[in-house]
PyMOL CGO cylinders between C-alpha atoms (Angstrom):
from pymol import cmd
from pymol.cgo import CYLINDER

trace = [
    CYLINDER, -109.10, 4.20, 78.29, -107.79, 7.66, 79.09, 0.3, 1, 1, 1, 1, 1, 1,
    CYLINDER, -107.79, 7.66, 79.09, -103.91, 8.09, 80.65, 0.3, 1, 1, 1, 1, 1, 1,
    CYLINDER, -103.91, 8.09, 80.65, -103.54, 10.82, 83.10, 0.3, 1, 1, 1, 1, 1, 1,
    CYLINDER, -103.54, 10.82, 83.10, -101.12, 12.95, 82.67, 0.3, 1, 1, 1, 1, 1, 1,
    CYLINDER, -101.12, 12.95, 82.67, -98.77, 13.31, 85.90, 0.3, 1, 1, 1, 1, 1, 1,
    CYLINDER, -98.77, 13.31, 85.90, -96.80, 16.55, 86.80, 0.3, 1, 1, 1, 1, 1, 1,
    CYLINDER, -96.80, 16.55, 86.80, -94.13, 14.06, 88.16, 0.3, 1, 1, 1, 1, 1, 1,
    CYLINDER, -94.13, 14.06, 88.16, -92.10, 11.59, 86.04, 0.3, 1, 1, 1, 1, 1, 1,
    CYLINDER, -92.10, 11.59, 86.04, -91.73, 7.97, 86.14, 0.3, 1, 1, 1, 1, 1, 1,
    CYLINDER, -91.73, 7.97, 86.14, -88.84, 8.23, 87.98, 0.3, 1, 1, 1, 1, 1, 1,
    CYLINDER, -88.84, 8.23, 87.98, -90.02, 10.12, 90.71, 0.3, 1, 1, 1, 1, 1, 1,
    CYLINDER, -90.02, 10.12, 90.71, -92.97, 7.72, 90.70, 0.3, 1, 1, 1, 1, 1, 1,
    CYLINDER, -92.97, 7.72, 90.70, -90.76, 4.81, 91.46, 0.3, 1, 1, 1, 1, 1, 1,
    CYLINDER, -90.76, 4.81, 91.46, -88.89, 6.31, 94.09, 0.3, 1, 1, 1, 1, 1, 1,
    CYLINDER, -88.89, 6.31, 94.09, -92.38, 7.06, 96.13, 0.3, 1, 1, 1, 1, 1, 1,
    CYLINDER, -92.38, 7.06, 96.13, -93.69, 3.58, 95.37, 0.3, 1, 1, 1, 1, 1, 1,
    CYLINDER, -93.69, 3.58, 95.37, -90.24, 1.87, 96.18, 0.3, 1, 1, 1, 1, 1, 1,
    CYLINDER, -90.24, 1.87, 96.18, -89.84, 4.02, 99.94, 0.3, 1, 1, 1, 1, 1, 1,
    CYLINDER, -89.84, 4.02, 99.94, -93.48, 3.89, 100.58, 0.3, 1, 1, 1, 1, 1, 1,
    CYLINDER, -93.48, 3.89, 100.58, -93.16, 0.20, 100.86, 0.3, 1, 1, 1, 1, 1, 1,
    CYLINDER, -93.16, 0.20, 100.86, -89.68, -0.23, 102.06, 0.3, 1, 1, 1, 1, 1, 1,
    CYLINDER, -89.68, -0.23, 102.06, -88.32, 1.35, 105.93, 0.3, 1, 1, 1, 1, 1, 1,
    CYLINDER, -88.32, 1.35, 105.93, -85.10, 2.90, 104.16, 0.3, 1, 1, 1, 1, 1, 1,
    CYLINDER, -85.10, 2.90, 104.16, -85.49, 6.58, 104.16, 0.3, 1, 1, 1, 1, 1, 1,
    CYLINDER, -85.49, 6.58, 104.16, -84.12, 8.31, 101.18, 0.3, 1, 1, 1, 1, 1, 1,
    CYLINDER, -84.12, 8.31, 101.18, -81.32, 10.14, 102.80, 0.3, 1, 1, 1, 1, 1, 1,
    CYLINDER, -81.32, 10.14, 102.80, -78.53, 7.44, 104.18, 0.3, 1, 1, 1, 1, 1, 1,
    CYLINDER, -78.53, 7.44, 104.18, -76.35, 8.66, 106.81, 0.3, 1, 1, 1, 1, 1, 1,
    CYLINDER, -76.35, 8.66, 106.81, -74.59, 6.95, 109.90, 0.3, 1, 1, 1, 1, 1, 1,
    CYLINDER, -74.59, 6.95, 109.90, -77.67, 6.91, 111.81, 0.3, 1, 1, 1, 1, 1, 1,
    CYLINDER, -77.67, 6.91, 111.81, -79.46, 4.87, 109.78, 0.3, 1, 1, 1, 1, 1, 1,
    CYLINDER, -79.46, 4.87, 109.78, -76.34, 2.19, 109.18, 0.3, 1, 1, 1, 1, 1, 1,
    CYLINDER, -76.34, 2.19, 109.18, -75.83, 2.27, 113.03, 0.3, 1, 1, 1, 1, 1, 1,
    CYLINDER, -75.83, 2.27, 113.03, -79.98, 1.41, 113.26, 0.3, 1, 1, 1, 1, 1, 1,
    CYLINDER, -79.98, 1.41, 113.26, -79.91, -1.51, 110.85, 0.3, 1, 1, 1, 1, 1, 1,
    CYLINDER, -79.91, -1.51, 110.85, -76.47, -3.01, 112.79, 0.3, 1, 1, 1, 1, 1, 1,
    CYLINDER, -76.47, -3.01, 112.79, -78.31, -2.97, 116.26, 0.3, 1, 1, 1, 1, 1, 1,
    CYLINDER, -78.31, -2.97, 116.26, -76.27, -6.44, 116.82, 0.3, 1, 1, 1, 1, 1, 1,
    CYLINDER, -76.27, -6.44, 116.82, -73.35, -4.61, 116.09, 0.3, 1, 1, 1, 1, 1, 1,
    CYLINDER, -73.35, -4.61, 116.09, -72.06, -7.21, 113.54, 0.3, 1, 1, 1, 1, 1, 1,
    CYLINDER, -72.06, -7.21, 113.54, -70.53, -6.17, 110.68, 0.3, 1, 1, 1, 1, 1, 1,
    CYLINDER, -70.53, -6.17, 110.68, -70.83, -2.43, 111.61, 0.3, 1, 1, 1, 1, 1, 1,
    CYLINDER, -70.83, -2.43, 111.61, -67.29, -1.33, 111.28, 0.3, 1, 1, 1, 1, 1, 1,
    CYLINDER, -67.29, -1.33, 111.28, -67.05, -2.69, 107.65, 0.3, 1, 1, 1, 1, 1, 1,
    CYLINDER, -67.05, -2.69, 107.65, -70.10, -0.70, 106.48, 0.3, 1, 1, 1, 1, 1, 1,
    CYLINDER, -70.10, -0.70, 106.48, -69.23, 2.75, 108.42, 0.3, 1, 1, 1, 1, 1, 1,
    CYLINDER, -69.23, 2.75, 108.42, -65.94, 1.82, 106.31, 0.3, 1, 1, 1, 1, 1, 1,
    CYLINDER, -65.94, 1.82, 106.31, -67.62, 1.04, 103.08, 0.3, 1, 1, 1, 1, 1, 1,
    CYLINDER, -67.62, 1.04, 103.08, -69.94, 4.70, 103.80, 0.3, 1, 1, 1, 1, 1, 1,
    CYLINDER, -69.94, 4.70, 103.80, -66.88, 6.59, 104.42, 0.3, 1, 1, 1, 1, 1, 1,
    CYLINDER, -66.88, 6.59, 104.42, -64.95, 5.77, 100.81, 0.3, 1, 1, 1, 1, 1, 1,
    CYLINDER, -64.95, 5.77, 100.81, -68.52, 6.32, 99.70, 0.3, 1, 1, 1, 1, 1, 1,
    CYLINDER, -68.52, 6.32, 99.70, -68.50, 9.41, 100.71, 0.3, 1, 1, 1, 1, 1, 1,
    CYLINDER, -68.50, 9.41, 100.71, -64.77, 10.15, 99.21, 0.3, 1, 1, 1, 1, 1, 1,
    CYLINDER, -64.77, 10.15, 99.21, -65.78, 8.64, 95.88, 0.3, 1, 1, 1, 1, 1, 1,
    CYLINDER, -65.78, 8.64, 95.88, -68.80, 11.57, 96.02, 0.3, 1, 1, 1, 1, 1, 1,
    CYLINDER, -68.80, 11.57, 96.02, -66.09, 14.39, 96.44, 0.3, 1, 1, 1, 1, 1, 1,
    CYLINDER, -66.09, 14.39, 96.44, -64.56, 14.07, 93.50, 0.3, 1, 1, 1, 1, 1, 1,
    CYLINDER, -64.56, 14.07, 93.50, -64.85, 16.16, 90.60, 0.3, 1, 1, 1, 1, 1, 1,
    CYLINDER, -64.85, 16.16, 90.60, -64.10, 14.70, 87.45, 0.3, 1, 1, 1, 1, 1, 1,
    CYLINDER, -64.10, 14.70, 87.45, -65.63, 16.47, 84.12, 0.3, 1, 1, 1, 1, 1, 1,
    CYLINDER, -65.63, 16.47, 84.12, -65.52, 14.81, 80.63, 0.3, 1, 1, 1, 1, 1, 1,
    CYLINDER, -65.52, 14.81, 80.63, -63.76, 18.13, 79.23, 0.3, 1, 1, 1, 1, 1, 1,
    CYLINDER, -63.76, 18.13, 79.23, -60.35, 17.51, 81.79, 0.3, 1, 1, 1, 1, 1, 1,
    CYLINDER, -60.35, 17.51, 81.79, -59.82, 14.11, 79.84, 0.3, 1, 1, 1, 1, 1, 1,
    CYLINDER, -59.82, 14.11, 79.84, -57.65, 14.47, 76.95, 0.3, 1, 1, 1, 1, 1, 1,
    CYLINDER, -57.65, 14.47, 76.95, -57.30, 12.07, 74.07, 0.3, 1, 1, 1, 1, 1, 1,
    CYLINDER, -57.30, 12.07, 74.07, -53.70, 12.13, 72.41, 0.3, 1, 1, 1, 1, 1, 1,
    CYLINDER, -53.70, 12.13, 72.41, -54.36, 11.41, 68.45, 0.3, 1, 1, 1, 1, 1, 1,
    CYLINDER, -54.36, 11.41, 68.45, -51.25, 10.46, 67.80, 0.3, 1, 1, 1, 1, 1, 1,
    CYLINDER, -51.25, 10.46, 67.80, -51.74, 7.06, 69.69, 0.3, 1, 1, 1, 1, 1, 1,
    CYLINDER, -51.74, 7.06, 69.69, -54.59, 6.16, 68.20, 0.3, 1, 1, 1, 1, 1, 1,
    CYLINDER, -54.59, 6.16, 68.20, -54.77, 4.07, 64.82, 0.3, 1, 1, 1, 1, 1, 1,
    CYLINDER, -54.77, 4.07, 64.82, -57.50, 5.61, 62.34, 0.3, 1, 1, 1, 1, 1, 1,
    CYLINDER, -57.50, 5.61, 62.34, -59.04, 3.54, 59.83, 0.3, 1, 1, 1, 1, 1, 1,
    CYLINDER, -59.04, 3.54, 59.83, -61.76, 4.65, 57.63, 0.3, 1, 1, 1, 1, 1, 1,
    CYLINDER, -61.76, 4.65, 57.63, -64.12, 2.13, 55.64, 0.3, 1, 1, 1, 1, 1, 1,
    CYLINDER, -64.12, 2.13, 55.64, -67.03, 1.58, 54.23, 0.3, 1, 1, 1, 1, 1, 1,
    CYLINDER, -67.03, 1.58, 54.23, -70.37, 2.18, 56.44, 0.3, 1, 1, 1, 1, 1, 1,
    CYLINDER, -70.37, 2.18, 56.44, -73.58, -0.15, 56.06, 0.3, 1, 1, 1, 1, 1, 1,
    CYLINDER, -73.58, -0.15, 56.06, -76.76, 1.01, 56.65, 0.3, 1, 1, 1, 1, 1, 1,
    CYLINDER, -76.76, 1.01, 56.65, -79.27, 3.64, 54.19, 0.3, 1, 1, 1, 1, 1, 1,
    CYLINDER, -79.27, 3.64, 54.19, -77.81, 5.82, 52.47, 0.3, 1, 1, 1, 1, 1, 1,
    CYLINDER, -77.81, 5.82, 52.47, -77.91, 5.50, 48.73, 0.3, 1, 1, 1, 1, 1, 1,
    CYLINDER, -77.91, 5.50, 48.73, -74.70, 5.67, 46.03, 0.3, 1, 1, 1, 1, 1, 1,
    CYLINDER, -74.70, 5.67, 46.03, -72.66, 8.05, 48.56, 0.3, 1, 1, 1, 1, 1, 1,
    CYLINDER, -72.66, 8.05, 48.56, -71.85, 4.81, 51.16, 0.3, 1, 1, 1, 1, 1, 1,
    CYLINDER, -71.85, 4.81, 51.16, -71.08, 2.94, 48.32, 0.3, 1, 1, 1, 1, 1, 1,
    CYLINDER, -71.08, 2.94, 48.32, -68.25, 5.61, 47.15, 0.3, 1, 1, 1, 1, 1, 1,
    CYLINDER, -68.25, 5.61, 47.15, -67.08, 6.89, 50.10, 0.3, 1, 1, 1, 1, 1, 1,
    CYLINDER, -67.08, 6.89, 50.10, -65.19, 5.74, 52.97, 0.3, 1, 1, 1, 1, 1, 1,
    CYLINDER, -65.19, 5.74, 52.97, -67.12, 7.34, 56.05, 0.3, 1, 1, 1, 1, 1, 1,
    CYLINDER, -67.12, 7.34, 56.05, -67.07, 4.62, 58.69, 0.3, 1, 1, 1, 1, 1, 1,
    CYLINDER, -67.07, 4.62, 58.69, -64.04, 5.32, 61.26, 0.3, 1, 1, 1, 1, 1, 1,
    CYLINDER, -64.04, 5.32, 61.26, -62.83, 2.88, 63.51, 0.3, 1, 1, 1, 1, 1, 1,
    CYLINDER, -62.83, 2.88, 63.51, -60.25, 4.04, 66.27, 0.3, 1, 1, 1, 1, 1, 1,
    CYLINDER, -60.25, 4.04, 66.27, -57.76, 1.55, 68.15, 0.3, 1, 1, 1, 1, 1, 1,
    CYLINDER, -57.76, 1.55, 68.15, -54.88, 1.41, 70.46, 0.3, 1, 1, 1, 1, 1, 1,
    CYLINDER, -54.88, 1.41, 70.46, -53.73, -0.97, 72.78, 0.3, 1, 1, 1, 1, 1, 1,
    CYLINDER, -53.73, -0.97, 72.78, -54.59, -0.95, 75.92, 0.3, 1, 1, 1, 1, 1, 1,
    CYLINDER, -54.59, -0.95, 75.92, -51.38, -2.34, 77.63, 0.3, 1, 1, 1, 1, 1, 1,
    CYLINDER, -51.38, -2.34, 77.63, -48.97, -0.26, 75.92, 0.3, 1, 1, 1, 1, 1, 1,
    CYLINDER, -48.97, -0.26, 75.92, -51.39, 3.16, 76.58, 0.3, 1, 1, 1, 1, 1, 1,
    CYLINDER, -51.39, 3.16, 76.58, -49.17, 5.33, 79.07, 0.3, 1, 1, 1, 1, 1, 1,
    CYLINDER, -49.17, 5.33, 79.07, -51.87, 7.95, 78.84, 0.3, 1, 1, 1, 1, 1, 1,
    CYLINDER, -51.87, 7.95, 78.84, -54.40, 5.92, 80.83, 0.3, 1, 1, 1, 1, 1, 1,
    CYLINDER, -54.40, 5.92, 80.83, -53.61, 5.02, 84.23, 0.3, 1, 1, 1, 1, 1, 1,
    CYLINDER, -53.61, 5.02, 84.23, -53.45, 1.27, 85.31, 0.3, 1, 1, 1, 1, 1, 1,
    CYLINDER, -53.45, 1.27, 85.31, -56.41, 1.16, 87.37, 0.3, 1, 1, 1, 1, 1, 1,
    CYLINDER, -56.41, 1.16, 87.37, -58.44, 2.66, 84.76, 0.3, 1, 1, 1, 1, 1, 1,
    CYLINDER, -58.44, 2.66, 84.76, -57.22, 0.04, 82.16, 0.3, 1, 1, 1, 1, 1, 1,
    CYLINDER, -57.22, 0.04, 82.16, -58.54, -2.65, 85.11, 0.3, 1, 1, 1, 1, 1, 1,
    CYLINDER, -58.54, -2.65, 85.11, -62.00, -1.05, 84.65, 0.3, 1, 1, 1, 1, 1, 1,
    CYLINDER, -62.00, -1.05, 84.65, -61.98, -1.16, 80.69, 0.3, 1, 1, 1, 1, 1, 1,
    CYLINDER, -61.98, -1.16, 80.69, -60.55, -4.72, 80.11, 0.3, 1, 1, 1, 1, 1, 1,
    CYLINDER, -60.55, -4.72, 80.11, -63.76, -5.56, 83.01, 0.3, 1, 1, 1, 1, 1, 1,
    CYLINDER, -63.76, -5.56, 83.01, -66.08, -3.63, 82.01, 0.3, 1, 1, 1, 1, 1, 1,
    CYLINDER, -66.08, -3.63, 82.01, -66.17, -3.14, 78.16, 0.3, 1, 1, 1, 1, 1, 1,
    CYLINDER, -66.17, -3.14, 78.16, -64.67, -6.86, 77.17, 0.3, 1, 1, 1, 1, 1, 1,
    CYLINDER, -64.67, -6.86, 77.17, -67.20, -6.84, 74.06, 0.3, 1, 1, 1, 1, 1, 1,
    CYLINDER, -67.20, -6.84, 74.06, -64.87, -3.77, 72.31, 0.3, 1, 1, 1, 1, 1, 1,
    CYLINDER, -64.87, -3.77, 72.31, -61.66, -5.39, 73.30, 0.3, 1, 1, 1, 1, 1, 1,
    CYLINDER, -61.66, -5.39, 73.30, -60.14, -8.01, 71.16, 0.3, 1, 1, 1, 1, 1, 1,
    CYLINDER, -60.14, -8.01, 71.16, -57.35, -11.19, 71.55, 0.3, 1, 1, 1, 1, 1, 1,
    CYLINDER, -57.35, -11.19, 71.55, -54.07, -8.71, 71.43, 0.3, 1, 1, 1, 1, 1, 1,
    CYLINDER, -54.07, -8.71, 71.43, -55.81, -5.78, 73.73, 0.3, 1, 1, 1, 1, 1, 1,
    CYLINDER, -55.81, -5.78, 73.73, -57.22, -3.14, 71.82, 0.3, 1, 1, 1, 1, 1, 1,
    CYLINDER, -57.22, -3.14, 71.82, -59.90, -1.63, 72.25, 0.3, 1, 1, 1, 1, 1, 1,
    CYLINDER, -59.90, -1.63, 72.25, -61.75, -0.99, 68.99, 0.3, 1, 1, 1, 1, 1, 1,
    CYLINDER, -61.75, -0.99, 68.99, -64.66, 1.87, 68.39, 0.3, 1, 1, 1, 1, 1, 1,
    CYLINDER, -64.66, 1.87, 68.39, -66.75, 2.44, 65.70, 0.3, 1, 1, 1, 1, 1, 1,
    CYLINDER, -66.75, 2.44, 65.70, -68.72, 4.97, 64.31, 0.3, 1, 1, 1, 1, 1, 1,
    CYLINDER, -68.72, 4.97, 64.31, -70.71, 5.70, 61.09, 0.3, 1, 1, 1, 1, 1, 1,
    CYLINDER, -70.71, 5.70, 61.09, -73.79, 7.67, 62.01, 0.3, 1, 1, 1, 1, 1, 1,
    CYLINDER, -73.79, 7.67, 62.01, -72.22, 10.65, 60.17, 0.3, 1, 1, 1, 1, 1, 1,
    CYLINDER, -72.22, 10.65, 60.17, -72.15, 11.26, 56.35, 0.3, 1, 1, 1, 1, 1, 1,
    CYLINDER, -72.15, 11.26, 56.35, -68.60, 12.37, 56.69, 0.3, 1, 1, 1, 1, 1, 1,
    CYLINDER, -68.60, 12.37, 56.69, -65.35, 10.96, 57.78, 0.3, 1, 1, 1, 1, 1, 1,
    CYLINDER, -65.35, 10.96, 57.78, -64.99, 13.76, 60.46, 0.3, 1, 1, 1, 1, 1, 1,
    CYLINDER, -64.99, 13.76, 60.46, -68.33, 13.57, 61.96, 0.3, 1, 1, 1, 1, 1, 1,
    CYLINDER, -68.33, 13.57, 61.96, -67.87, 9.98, 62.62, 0.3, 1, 1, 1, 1, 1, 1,
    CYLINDER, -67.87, 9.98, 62.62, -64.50, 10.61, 63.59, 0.3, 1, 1, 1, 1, 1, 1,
    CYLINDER, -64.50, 10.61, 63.59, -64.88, 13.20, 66.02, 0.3, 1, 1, 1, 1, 1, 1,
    CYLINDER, -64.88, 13.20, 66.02, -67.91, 11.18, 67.60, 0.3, 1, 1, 1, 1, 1, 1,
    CYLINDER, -67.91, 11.18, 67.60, -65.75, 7.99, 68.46, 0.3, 1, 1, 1, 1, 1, 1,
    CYLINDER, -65.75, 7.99, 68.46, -62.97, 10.26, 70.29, 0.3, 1, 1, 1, 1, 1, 1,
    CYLINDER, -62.97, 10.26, 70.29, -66.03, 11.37, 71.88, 0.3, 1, 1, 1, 1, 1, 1,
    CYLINDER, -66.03, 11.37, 71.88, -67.22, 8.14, 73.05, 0.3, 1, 1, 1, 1, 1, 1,
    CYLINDER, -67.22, 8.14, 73.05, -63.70, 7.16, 73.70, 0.3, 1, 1, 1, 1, 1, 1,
    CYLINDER, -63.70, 7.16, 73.70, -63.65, 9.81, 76.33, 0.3, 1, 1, 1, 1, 1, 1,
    CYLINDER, -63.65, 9.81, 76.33, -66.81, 9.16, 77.58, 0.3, 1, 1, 1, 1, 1, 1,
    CYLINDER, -66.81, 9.16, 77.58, -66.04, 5.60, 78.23, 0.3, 1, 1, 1, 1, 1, 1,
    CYLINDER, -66.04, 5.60, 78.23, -62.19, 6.69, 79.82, 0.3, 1, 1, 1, 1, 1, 1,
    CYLINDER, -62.19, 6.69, 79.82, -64.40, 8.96, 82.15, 0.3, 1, 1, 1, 1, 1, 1,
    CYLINDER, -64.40, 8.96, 82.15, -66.87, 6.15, 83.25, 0.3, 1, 1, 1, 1, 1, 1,
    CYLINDER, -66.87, 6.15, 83.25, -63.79, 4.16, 83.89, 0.3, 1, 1, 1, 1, 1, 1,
    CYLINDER, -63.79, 4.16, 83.89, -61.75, 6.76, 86.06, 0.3, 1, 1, 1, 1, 1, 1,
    CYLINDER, -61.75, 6.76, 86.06, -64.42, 7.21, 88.23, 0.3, 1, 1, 1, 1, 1, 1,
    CYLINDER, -64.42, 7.21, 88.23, -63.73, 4.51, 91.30, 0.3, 1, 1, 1, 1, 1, 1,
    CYLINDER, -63.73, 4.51, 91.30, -67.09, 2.65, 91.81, 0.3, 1, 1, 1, 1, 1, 1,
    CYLINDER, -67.09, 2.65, 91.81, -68.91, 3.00, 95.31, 0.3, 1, 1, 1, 1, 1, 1,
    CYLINDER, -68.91, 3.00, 95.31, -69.05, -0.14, 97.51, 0.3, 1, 1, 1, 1, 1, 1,
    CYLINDER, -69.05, -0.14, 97.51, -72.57, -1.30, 98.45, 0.3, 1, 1, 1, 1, 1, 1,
    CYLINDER, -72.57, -1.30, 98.45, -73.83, -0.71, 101.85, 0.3, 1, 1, 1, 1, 1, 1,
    CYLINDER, -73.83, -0.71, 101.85, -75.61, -3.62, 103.36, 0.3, 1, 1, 1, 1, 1, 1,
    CYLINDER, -75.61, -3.62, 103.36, -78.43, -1.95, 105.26, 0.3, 1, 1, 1, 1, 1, 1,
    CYLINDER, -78.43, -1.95, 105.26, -80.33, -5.46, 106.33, 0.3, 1, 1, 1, 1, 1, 1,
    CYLINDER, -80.33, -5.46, 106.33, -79.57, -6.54, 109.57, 0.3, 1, 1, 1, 1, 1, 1,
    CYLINDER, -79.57, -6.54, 109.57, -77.84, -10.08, 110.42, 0.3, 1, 1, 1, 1, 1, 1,
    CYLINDER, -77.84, -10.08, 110.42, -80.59, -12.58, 111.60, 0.3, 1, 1, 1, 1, 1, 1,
    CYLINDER, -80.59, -12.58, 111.60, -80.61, -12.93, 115.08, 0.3, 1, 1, 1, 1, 1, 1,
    CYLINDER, -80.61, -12.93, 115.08, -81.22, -16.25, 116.86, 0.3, 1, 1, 1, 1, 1, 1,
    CYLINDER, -81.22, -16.25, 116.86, -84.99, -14.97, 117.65, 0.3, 1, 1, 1, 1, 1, 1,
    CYLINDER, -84.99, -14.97, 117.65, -85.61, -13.78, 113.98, 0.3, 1, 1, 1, 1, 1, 1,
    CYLINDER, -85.61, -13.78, 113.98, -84.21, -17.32, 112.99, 0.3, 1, 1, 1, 1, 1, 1,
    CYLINDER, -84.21, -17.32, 112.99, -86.15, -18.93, 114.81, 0.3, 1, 1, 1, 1, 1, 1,
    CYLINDER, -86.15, -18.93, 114.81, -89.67, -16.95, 113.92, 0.3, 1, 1, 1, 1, 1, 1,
    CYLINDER, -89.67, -16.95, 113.92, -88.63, -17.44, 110.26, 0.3, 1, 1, 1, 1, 1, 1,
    CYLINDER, -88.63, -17.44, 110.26, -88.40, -21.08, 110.69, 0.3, 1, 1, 1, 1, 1, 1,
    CYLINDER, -88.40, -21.08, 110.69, -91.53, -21.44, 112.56, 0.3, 1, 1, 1, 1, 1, 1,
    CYLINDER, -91.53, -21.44, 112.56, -93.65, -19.76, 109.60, 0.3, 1, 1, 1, 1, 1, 1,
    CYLINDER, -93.65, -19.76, 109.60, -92.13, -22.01, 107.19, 0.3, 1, 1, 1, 1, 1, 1,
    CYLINDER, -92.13, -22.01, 107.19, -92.94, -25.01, 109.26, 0.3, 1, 1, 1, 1, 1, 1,
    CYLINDER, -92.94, -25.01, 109.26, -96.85, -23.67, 109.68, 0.3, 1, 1, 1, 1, 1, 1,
    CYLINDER, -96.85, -23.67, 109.68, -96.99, -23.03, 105.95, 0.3, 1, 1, 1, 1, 1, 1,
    CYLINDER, -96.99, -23.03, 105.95, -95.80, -26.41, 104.88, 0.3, 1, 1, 1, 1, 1, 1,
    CYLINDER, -95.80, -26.41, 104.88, -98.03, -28.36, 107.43, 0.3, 1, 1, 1, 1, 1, 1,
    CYLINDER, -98.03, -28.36, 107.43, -101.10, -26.37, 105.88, 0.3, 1, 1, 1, 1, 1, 1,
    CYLINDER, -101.10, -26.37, 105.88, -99.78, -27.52, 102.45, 0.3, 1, 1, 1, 1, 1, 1,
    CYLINDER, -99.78, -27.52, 102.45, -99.74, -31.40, 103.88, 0.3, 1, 1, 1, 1, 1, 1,
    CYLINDER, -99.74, -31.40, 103.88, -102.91, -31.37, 105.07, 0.3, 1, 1, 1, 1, 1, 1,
    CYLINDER, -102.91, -31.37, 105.07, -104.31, -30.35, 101.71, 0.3, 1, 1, 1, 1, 1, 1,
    CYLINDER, -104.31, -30.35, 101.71, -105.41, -32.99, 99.54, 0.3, 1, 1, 1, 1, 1, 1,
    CYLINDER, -105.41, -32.99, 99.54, -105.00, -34.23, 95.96, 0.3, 1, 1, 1, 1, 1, 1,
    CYLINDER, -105.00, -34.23, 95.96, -108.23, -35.17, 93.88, 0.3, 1, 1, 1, 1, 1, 1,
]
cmd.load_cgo(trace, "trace")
């Protein structure tokens, strides 16, 4: 069986299948919150929720602005596991970095909220945050690429995270009503079938 080869890629794919099928369109704007609130219930929280939305898009935060003082971080350096031969047997290339998370003043506090959330599994019982690396052959390499994954998760974190709209509308007493009738159809066809 031969694969075709698409000029598009998977993503792209799945966006087509997923709007071809759904009634979103792929540009949200008030319009289209307005349409799906035509009871007008709950409108007021999502124009809200689509305004910080848009306020949370404004911002421009690269991974280069966020520095990473050294001097608060404890370095250890260890043994790494893994292939390699004699030289991870003799040499201590692993590095681990840790600080405490609490005591950091160079993170802001609702930044430390996201990290102690969202990366529990690299925190342990007194608050640190512990990152490893040994990919390298060297203790600098490895070094180097946990500040750099340190940074990357401080970014992730500093970045405030976009409410969800809710674009389906609130069921009406009509669409209640409908929705309840089809159930009641489907079951009495189920009852009527028989067992042998």
């Amino acid at each position: 069986m031969k694969y075709l080869i698409r000029s598009f890629s998977f993503k792209q794919f799945y966006q087509q299948q997923f709007f071809a099928f759904s009634k979103r369109p792929k540009q949200l704007d008030i319009d289209t919150i307005i349409e799906s609130h035509k009871s007008k219930v709950g409108l007021e929280d999502e124009l809200k929720k689509y305004e910080n939305n848009l306020k949370i898009d404004q911002i421009q935060l690269n991974l280069k602005d966020i520095q990473i003082p050294k001097e608060h971080l404890e370095i250890r350096y260890s043994k790494s596991s893994g292939a390699g031969g004699q030289h991870i047997n003799k040499t201590n290339s692993k590095a681990e970095i840790r600080f405490n998370i609490d005591t950091a003043k160079w993170i802001e506090d609702d930044v430390k909220k996201r990290l102690k959330s969202q990366y529990q599994q690299h925190i342990n019982q007194d608050n640190y945050l512990i990152l490893q690396c040994q990919t390298g052959r060297d203790q600098d390499s490895n070094l180097r690429e946990a500040i750099e994954k340190l940074r990357q998760i401080i970014w992730e974190c500093s970045l405030p995270e976009k409410e969800r709209l809710n674009l389906i509308p609130a069921e009406t007493k009509d669409l209640q009503k409908k929705r309840i009738d089809v159930k009641r159809k489907k079951s009495e066809v189920k009852s009527t079938r028989s067992i042998r």
